[in-house]
PADOFI-419569 format. One record per residue: x, y, z of N, C-alpha, C, O in turn; residue in one letter. Coordinates in steps of 0.2 Angstrom, whole numbers, padded with zeros to 4 digits, always signed. Layout:
XYZXYZXYZXYZa ...
END
This chain:
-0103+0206+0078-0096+0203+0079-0097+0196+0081-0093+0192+0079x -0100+0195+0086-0102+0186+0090-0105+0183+0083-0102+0177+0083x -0109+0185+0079-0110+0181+0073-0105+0179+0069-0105+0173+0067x -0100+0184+0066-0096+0182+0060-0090+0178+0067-0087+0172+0065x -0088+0180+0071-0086+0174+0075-0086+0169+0075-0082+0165+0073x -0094+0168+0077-0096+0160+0077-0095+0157+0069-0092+0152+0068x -0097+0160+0065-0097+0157+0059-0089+0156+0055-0088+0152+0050x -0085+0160+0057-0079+0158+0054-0076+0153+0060-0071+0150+0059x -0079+0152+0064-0075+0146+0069-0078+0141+0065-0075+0136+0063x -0085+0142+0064-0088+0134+0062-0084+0132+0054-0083+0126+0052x -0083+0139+0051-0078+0136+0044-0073+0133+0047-0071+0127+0046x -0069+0137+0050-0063+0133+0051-0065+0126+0053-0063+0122+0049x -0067+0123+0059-0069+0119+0060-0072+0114+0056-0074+0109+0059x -0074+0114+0049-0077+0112+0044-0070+0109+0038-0070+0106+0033x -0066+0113+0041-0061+0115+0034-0058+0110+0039-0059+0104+0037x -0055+0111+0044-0051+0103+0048-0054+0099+0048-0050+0094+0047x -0060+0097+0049-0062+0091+0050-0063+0089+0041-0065+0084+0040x -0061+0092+0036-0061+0090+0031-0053+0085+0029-0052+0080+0026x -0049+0091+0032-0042+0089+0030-0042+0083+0034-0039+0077+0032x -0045+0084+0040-0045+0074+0046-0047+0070+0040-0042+0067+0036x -0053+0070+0039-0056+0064+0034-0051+0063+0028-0050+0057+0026x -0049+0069+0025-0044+0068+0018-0036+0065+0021-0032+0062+0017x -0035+0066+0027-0028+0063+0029-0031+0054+0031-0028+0049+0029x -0036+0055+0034-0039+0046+0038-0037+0043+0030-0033+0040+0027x -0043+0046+0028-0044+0043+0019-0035+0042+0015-0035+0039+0010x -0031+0044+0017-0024+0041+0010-0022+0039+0017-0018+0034+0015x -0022+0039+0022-0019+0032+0029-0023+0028+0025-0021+0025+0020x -0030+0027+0027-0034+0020+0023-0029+0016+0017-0027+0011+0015x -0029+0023+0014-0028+0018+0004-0021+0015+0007-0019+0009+0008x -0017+0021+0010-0009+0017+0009-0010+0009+0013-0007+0004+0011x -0016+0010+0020-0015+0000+0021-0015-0004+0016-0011-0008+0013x -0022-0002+0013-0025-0006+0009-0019-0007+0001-0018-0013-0001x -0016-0004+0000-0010-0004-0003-0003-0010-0002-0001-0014-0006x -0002-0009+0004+0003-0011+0008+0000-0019+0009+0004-0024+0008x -0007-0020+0011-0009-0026+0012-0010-0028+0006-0006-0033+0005x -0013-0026-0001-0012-0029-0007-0005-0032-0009-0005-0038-0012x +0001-0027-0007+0007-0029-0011+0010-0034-0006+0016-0037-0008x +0008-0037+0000+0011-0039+0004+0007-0048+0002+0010-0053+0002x +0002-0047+0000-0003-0052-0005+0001-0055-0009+0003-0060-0007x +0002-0053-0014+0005-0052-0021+0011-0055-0019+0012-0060-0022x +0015-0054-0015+0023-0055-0013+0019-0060-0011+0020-0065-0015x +0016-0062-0007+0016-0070-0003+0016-0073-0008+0021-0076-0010x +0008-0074-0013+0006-0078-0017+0013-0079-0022+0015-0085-0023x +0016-0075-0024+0022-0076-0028+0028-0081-0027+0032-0084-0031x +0028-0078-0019+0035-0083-0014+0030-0092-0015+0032-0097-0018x +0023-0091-0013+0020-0098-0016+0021-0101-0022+0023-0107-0023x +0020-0096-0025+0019-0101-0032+0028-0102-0034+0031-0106-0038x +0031-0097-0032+0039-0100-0035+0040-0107-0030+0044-0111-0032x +0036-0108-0023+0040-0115-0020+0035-0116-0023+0033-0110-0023x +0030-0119-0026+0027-0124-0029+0029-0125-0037+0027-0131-0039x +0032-0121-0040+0036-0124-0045+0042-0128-0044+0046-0126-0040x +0043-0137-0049+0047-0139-0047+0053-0137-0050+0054-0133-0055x +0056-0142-0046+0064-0140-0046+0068-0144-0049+0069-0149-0046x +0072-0142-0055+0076-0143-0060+0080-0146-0059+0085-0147-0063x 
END
């Protein structure tokens, strides 16, 4: 009984720390996302004020 105890905690415990890494990991992406488009939006507000004006 103490064995299959121990060994179903250590799954569970395997299976959470999986779902942690797979939740850190799409936090990660969405920064990395969020910093890209926030890239994008700047260089673009740049380059519209460095085009002259009509």
């Amino acid at each position: 009984a103490v064995k299959s105890r121990t060994s179903k905690g250590r799954a569970e415990q395997a299976e959470r720390r999986g779902t942690e890494q797979a939740a850190h990991q799409r936090a990660e992406e969405e920064r990395r996302a969020v910093r890209e488009q926030q890239r994008t939006a700047s260089e673009r507000h740049i380059s519209r004020n460095w085009e002259p004006e009509r």
